[in-house]
C-alpha positions as CSV (number, residue, x, y, z in Angstrom):
1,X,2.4,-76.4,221.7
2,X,0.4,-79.0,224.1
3,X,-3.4,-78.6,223.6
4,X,-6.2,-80.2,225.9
5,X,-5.9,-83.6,223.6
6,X,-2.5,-84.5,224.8
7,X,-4.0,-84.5,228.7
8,X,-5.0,-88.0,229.4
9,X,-7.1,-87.7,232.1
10,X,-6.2,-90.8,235.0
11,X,-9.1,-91.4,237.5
12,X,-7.7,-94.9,239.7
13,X,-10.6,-96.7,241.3
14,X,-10.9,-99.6,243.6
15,X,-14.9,-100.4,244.7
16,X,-15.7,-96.3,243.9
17,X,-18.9,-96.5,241.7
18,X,-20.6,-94.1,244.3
19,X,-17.4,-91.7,243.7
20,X,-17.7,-92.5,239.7
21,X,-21.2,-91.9,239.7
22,X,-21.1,-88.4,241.7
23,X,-17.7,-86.7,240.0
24,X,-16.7,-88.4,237.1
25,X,-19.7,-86.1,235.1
26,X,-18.0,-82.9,236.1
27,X,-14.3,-84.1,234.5
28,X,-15.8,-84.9,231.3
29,X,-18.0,-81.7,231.3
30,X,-15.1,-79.8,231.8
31,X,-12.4,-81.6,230.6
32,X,-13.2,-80.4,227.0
33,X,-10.5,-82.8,224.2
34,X,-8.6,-84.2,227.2
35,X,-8.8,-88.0,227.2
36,X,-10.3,-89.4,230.0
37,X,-9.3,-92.9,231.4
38,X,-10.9,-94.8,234.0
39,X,-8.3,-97.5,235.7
40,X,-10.0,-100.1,237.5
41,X,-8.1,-101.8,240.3
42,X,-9.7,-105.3,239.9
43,X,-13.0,-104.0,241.8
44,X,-15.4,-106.2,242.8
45,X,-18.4,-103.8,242.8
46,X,-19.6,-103.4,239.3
47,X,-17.5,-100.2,238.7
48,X,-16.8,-101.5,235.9
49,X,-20.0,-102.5,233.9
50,X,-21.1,-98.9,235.2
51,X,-18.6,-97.1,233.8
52,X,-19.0,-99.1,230.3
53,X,-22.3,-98.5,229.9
54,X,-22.8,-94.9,231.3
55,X,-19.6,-93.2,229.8
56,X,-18.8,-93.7,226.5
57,X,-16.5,-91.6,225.5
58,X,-13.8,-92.7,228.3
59,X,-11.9,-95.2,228.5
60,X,-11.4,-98.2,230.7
61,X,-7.7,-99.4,231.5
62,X,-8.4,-102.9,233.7
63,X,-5.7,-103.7,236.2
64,X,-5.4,-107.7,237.3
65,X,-5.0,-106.8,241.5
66,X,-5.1,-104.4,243.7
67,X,-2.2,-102.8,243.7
68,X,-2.9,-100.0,246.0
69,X,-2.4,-96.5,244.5
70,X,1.5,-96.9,243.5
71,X,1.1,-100.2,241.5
72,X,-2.3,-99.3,240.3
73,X,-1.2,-96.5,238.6
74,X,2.5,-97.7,237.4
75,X,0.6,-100.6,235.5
76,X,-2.5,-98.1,234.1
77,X,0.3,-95.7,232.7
78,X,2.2,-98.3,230.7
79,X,-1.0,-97.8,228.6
80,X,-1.1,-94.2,228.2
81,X,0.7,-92.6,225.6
82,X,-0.5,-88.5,225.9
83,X,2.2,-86.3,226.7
84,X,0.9,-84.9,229.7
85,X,-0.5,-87.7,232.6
86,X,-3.7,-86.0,234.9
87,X,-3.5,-88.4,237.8
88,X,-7.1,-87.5,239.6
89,X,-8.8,-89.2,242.5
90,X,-12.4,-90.4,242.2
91,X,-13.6,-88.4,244.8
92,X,-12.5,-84.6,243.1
93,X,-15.1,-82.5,241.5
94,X,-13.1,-79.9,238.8
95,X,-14.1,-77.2,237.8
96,X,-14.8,-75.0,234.4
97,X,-11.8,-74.4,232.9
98,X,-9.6,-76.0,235.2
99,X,-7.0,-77.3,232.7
100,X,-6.5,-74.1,230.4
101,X,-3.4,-72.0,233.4
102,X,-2.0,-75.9,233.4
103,X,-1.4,-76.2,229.8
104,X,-0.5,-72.1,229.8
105,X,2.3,-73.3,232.3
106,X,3.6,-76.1,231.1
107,X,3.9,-74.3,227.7
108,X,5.4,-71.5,229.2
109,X,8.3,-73.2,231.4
110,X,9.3,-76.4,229.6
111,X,11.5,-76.8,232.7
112,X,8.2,-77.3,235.0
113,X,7.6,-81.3,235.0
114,X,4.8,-81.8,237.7
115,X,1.8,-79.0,238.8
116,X,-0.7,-79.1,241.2
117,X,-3.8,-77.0,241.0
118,X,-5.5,-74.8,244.2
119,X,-7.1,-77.6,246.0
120,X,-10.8,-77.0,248.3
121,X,-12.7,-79.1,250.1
122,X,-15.7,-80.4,248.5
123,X,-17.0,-80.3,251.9
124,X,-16.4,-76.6,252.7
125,X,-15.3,-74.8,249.3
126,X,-14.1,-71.7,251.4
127,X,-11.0,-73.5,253.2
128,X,-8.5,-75.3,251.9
129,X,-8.3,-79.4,251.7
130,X,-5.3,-81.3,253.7
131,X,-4.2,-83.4,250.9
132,X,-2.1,-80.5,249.3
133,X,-3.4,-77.4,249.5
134,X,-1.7,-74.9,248.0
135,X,1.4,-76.9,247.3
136,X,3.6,-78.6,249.6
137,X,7.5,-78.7,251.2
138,X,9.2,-80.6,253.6
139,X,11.3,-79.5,256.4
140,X,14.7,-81.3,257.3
141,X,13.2,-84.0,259.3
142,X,11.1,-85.5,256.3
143,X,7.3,-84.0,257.8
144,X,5.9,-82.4,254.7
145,X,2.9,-79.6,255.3
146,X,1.6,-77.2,252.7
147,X,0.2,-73.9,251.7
148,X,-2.7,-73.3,253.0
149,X,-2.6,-76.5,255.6
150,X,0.4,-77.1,258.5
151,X,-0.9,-80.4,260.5
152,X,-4.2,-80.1,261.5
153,X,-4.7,-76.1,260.9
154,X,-6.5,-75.5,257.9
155,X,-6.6,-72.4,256.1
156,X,-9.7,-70.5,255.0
157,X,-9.0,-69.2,250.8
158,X,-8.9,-65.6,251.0
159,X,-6.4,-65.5,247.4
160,X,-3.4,-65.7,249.2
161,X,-2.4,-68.6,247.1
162,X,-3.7,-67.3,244.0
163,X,-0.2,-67.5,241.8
164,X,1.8,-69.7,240.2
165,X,4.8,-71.0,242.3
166,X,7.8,-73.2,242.9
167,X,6.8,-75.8,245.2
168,X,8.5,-78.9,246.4
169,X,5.5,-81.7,245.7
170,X,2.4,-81.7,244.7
171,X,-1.0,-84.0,245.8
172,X,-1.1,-87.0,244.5
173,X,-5.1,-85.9,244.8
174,X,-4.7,-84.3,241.9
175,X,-1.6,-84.3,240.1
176,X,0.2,-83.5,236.7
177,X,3.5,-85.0,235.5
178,X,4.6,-84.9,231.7
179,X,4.9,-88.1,230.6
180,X,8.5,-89.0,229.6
181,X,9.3,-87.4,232.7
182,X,7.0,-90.0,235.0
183,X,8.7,-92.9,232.6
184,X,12.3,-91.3,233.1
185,X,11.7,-91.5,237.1
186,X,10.0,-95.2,236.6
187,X,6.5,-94.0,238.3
188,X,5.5,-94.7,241.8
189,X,7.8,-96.7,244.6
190,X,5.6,-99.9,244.3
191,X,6.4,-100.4,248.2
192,X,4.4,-97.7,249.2
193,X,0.8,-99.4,248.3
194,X,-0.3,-96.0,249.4
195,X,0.6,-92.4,250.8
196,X,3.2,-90.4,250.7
197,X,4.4,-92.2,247.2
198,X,4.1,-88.6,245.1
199,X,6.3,-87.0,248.0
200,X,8.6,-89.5,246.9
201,X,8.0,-88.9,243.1
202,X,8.3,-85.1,243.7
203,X,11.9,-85.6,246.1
204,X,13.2,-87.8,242.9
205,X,12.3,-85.3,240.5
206,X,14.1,-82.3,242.4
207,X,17.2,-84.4,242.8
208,X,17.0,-84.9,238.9
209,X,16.4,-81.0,238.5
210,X,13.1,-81.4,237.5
211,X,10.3,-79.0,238.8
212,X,7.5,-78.7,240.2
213,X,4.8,-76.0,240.3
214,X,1.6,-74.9,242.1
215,X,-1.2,-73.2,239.5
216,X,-3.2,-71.5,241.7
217,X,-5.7,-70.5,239.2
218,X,-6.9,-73.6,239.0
219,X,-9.0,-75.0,241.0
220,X,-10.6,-78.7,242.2
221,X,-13.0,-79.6,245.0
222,X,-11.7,-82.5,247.3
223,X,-13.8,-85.2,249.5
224,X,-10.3,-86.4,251.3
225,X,-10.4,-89.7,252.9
226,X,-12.9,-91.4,251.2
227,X,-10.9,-94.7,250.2
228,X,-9.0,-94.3,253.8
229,X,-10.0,-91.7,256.2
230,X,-7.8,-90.4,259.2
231,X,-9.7,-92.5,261.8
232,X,-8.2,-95.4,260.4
233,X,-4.9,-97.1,262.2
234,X,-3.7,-98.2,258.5
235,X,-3.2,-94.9,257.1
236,X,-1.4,-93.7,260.2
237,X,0.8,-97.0,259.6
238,X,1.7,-96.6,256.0
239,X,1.9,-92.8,256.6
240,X,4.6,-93.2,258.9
241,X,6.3,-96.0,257.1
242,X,6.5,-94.3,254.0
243,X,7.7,-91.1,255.8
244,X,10.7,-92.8,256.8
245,X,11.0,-94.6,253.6
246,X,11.4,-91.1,251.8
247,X,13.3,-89.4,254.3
248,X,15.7,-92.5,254.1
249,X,16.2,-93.2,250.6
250,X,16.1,-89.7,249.5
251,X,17.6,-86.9,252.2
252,X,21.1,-85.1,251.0
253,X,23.3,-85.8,254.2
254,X,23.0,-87.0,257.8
255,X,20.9,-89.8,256.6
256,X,21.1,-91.3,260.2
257,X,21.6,-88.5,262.2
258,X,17.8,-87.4,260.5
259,X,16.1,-90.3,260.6
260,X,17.1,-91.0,264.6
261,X,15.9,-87.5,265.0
262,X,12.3,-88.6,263.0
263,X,12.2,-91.5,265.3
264,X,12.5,-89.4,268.1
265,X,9.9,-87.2,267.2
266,X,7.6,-90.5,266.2
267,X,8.1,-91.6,269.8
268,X,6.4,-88.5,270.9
269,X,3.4,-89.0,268.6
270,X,3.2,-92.2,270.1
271,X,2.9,-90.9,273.5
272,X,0.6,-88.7,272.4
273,X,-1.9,-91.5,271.1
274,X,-1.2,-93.1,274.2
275,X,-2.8,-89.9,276.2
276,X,-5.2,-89.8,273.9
277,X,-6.3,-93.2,274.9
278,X,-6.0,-94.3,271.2
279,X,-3.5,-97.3,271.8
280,X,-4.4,-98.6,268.1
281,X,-2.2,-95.8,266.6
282,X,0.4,-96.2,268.9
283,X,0.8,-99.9,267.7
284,X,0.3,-98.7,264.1
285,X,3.9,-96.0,264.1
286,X,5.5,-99.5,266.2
287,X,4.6,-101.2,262.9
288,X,5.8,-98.8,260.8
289,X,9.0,-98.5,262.6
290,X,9.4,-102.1,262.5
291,X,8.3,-102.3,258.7
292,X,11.4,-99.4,258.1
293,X,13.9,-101.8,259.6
294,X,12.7,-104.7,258.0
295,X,13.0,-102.7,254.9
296,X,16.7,-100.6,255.3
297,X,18.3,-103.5,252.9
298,X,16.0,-102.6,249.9
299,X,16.0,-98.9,251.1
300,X,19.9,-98.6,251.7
301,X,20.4,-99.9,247.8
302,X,17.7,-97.4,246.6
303,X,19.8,-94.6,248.6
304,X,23.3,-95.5,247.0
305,X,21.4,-96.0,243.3
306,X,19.3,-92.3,243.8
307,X,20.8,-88.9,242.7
308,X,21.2,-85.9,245.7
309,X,20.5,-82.8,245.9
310,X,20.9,-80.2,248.9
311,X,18.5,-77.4,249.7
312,X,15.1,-79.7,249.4
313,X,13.7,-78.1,252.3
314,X,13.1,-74.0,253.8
315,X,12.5,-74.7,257.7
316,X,14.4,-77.1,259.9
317,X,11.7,-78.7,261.6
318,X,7.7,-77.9,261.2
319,X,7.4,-79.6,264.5
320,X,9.3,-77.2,266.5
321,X,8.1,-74.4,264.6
322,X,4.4,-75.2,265.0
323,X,4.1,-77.1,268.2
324,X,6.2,-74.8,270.5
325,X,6.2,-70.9,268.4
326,X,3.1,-72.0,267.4
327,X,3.4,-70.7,263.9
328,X,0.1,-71.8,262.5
329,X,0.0,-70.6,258.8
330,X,2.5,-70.6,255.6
């Protein structure tokens, strides 16, 4: 039976002593026996020295570069031996007994191998947060959207979400994995650097039958954006380019027919920024189209080394669906 001491408790930070400072007191208030590990990705702020001398009890796992989120975290876990692997980011506030329905499930259904908990916005703690939600799927075309959050519609929390249910991938914002199972998929796509890497760890699992599960009685508070916020050309680039990367190395069938479709719909986005007078974007989704083909040597080995499976996703396209019916909500 897993108990609170085999959590380790993963908070990655880069240059985040503000973050560390404001919300690392509330996971070790309640966090009760988890362990709690701070992984440092070579800052140059004195993160570090702050961490050492204000909190004790946790410990400090010290990472050579800056590997982005995907490295930073694949080289912080070769150090972590608890059973179950919290991966949190710096700027999430928990809450009292947060981790109690987690352990319940994961006790319950030793089939479940990732969870994500009800994730708010520390910012408005009645609506929902767009990294994850309520839990998140994909639709044929590789666009993922969530419970609780399709594109830029944002859901107020009423309780609709308040169970526990079969998702297809859960935040990297705040995400749990057991262990042997994050070893067994060999952690985070390095490539990535950031975004859309625990899509790509959730679209492994399924295709090894592994699954993942939103506990909606637990609940976390999230600041969202503050390493990388949406204004920024580089997040639309690498969310784009890891989009594809996914879609690419890990769709069932129709690999091409898909991806030309994505590209398609990309070239619309672009057209849209274009409008919208906001030519930076528009060069960032050429980049990351240019990056994929770069790439489709590396990708096209990952594709013919990966496991399959069909029925990942439960609507066709979430572009069609919300753009033209204008279907809004889950």
């Amino acid at each position: 039976m897993l108990q609170t001491k085999d959590i380790a408790i993963v908070i990655l930070n880069w240059n985040g002593k503000s973050l560390l400072e404001k919300f690392l007191p509330s996971v070790i208030n309640y966090s009760d026996d988890a362990v709690i590990y701070v992984a440092d990705n070579a800052s140059t702020d004195n993160s570090v020295a702050f961490v050492s001398e204000h909190f004790a009890t946790v410990q400090l796992i010290q990472n050579t570069t800056n590997g982005g989120y995907a490295k930073g975290y694949n080289e912080a876990l070769k150090q972590v031996e608890e059973p179950l692997l919290c991966l949190v980011n710096s700027d999430i506030e928990v809450t009292k007994n947060w981790l109690q329905p987690i352990l319940e499930e994961f006790n319950t259904n030793t089939e479940t191998a990732i969870i994500q908990p009800k994730i708010l916005d520390y910012k408005n703690k009645s609506q929902f947060e767009y990294a994850g939600a309520a839990g998140g799927f994909i639709d044929k075309y590789g666009y993922p959207y969530c419970r609780g959050r399709i594109f830029d519609t944002i859901e107020k929390d009423t309780g609709q979400y308040n169970d526990n249910s079969e998702i297809f991938w859960a935040s990297g914002a705040c995400f749990f994995i057991r262990n042997f199972v994050y070893k067994a998929l060999e952690g985070f796509d390095e490539s990535y650097f950031a975004h859309m890497e625990e899509i790509d760890l959730c679209w492994r699992a399924f295709n090894k039958n592994y699954t993942t599960k939103f506990v909606g009685t637990s609940t976390v508070y999230h600041v969202g954006g503050a390493t990388l916020n949406n204004t920024n050309p580089k997040k639309t680039y690498l969310n784009f380019r890891n989009s594809l990367f996914t879609l690419f190395k890990n769709t069932d069938s129709n690999v091409l027919f898909r991806v030309g479709i994505r590209m398609v719909l990309d070239g619309v986005a672009s057209a849209r920024f274009l409008f919208q007078l906001k030519p930076a974007f528009l060069v960032a989704i050429l980049k990351a189209h240019l990056s994929f083909y770069y790439n489709l040597p590396r990708l096209l080995k990952q594709r013919k080394q990966l496991p399959k499976r069909f029925g990942y996703y439960k609507i066709n396209s979430i572009v069609w669906s919300y753009f033209i019916k204008k279907k809004t909500k889950f």
